[in-house]
DRENDOVEX-885380 format. One line per 4 residues: their letters; for each residue y, x, z of C-alpha. Coordinates in pm, whole numbers. Layout:
residues N
A	Y,X,Z; ...
This chain:
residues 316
XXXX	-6582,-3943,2596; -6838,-3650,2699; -6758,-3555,2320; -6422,-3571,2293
XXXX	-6369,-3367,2584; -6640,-3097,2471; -6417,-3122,2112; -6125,-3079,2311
XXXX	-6264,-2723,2500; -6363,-2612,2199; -6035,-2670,2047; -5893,-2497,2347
XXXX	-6149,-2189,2358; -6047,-2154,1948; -5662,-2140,2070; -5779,-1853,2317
XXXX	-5933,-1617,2091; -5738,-1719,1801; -5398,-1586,1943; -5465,-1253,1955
XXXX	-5499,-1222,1599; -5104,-1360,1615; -4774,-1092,1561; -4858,-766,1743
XXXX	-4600,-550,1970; -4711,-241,1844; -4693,142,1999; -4622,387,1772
XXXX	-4716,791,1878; -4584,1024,1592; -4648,1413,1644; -4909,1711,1699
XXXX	-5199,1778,1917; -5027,1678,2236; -4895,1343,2087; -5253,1298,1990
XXXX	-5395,1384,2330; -5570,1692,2237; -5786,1916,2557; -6013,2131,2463
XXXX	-6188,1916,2107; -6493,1827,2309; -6382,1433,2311; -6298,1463,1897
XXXX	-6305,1211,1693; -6046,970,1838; -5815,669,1831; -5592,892,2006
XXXX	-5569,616,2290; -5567,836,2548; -5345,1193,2665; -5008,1046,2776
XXXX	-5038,770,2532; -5289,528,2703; -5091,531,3068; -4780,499,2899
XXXX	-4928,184,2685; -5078,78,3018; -4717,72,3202; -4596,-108,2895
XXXX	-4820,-389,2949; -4648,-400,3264; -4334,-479,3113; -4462,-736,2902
XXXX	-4640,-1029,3128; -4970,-805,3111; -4985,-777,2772; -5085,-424,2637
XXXX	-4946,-329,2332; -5124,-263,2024; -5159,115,2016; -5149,283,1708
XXXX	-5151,703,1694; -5090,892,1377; -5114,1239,1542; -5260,1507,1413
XXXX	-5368,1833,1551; -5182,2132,1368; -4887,1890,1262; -4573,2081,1191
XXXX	-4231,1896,1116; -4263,2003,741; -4672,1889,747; -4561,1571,860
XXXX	-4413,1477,528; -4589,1719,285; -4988,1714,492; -5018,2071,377
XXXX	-4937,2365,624; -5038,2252,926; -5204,2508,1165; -5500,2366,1204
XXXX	-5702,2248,936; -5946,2065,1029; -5700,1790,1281; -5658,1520,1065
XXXX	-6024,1450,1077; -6047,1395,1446; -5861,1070,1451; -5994,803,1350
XXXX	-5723,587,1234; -5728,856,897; -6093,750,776; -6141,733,428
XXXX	-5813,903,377; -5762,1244,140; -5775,1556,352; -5508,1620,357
XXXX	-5313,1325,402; -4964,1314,475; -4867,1140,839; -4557,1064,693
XXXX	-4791,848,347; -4964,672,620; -4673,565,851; -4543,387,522
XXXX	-4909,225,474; -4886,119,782; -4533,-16,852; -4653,-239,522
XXXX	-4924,-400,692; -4679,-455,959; -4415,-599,795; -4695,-860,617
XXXX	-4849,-929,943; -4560,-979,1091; -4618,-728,1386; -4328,-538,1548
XXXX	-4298,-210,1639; -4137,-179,1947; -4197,159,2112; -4223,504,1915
XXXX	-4314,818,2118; -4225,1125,1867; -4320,1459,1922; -4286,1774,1689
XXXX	-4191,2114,1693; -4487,2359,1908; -4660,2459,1598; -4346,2516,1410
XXXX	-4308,2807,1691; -4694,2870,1619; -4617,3074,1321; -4478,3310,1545
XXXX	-4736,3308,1818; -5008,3376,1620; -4909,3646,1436; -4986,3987,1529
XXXX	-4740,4101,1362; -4464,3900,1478; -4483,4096,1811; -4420,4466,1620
XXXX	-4054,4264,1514; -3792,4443,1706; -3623,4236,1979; -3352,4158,1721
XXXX	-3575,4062,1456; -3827,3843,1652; -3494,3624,1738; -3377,3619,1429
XXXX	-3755,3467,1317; -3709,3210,1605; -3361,3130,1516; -3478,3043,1175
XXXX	-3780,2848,1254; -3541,2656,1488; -3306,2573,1218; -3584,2469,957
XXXX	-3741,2239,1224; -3403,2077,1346; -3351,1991,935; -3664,1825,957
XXXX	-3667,1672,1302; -3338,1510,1183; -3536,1341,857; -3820,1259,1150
XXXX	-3595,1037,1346; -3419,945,1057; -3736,747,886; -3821,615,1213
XXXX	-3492,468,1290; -3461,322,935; -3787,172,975; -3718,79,1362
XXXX	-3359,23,1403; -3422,-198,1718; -3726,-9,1856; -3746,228,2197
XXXX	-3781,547,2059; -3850,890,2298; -3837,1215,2114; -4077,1443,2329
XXXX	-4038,1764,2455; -4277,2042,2538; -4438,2218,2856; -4465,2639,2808
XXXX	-4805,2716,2840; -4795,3078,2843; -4622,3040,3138; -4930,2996,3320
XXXX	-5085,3344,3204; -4814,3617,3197; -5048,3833,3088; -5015,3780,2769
XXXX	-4816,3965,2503; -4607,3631,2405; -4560,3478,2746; -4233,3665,2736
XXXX	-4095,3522,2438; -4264,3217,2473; -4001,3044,2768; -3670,3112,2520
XXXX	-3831,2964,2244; -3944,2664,2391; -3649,2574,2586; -3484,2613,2298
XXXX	-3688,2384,2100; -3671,2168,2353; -3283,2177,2340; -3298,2077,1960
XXXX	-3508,1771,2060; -3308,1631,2298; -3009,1702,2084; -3123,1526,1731
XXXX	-3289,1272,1944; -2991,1121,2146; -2787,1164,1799; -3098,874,1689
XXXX	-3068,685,1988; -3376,848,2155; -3424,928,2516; -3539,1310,2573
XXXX	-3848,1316,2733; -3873,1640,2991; -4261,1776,2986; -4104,2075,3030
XXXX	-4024,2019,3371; -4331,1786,3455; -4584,2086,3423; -4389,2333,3531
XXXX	-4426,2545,3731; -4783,2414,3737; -4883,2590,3401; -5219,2757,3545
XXXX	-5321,2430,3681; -5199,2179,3458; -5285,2330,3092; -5596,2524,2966
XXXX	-5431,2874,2897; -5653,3130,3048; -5963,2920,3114; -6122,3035,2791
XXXX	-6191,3383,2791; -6304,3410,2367; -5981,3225,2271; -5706,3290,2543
XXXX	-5410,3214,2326; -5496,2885,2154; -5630,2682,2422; -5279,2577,2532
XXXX	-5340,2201,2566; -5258,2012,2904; -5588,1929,3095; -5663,1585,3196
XXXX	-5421,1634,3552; -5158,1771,3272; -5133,1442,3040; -5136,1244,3386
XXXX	-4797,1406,3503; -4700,1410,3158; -4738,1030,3094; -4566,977,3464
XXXX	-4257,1164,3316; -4243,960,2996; -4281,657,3231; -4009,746,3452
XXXX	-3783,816,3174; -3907,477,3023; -3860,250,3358; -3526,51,3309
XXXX	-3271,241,3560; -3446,538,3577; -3317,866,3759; -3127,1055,3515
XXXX	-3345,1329,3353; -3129,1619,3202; -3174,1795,2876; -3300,2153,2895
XXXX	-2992,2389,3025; -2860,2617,2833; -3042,2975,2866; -2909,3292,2742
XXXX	-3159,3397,2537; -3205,3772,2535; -3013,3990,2269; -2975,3636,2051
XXXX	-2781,3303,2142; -2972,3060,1937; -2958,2789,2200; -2613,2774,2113
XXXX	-2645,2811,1727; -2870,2474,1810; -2665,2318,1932; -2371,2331,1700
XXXX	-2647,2266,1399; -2721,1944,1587; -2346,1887,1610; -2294,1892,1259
XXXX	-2638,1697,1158; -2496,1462,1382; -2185,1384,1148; -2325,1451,808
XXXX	-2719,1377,842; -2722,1093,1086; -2742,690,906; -2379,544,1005
């Protein structure tokens, strides 16, 4: 009897640990620096468990009897919306080698190559992906911020730049969303929008332009993303007009123009936005307003480009 009941715990303790290794809910974080929870590179390499993702895997465990889901983040500092299928051209080179989950990959490897490899093991493991966080589009604008040159453009001409960068980032946001949702048709998906650091140091020579540009950015997000079934996620107006407090800019006197990360305190009101927006019956949270944006409209060029992606690029 003593043995039986000593096979019987064992039995028992083997069901325990062996159910773990059963069909995953996975969580998904696609995107850039700020998807991967980037500060200031002192707490490189990472999983990437961590910046808004961990809190917001943490609440979904909440929705799900206590269970956290498996968190898996293929962001990569420097990620543009083209690097994100092609690996090359991202802004910083040297990103994809801070996370972790990209050892003994190529450098460069495409984001795009390894959400495939992934989804496969998936699909044989029978895990589902339930939740996808998605955020692109900052260093697409970086091209322009870090120019020197951009800021000799006359007014006219620095739109016109924006305007285009806008345009080439909504075609690929669209192809984003697009592979997600073929991949995910039944997943929660949140396309992400950005805070404006420059905001918190008007000092500098592109804090003026920065605002437009961003807003408008985050105009195209929210617009591809609710033609995808995504909810618009407003960081935007979670950090602001905390800027100074929340985000690095200006705390780094040798490289005041990079170090535009949220701080620890940012991510945390960060992740409580993407909660919020997350909880069932939230409190509606609008899409960016339209802005009038100096000499150039391209807010509303945006929009109608989102329009039209929306009846000709989007899967029926």
């Amino acid at each position: 009897m003593k043995s039986l009941l000593g096979y019987a715990c064992t039995c028992v303790a083997a069901i325990t640990i062996a159910s773990p290794a059963s069909a995953d809910h996975v969580y998904l974080a696609l995107g850039d620096s700020s998807a991967y929870g980037e500060t200031n590179r002192t707490l490189d390499p990472s999983n990437g468990d961590r910046g808004y993702v961990a809190p917001f895997a943490d609440y979904l465990a909440t929705q799900n009897g206590g269970v956290r889901p498996t968190v898996l983040n293929l962001a990569i500092n420097g990620e543009t919306s083209a690097s994100f299928f092609a690996g090359t051209g991202r802004v910083s080179s040297d990103g994809q080698g801070f996370n972790t989950n990209y050892v003994g990959r190529p450098d460069p490897f495409p984001q795009y190559q390894e959400l495939l490899s992934r989804n496969a093991g998936f699909v044989a493991n029978g895990d589902q992906v339930t939740t996808v966080t998605v955020q692109f589009g900052a260093n697409n604008l970086d091209g322009a911020a870090s120019n020197p040159a951009f800021l000799l453009l006359t007014p006219q001409q620095q739109q016109a730049a924006i305007q285009g960068i806008l345009a080439q980032f909504q075609a690929d946001y669209v192809n984003i969303l697009g592979t997600v949702r073929s991949l995910y048709p039944t997943a929660d998906v949140y396309a992400i929008g950005y805070h404006n650091p420059y905001n918190g140091d008007l000092s500098l020579p592109i804090s003026a332009l920065a605002d437009p540009a961003v807003q408008g950015l985050n105009q195209v997000i929210a617009g591809v993303g609710a033609a995808f079934g995504a909810k618009y996620v407003d960081f935007y107006s979670a950090i602001h007009p905390n800027e100074a407090s929340l985000t690095l800019i200006g705390t780094y006197a040798t490289d005041p123009v990079n170090y535009v990360h949220l701080n620890d305190q940012g991510y945390a009101a960060a992740s409580q936005a993407l909660i919020a927006t997350a909880t069932p019956d939230p409190v509606s949270v609008p899409a960016p307003p339209a802005l009038v944006l100096g000499v150039v409209g391209f807010v509303a060029l945006a929009g109608r480009r989102v329009r039209v992606s929306r009846k000709t690029s989007c899967p029926a």
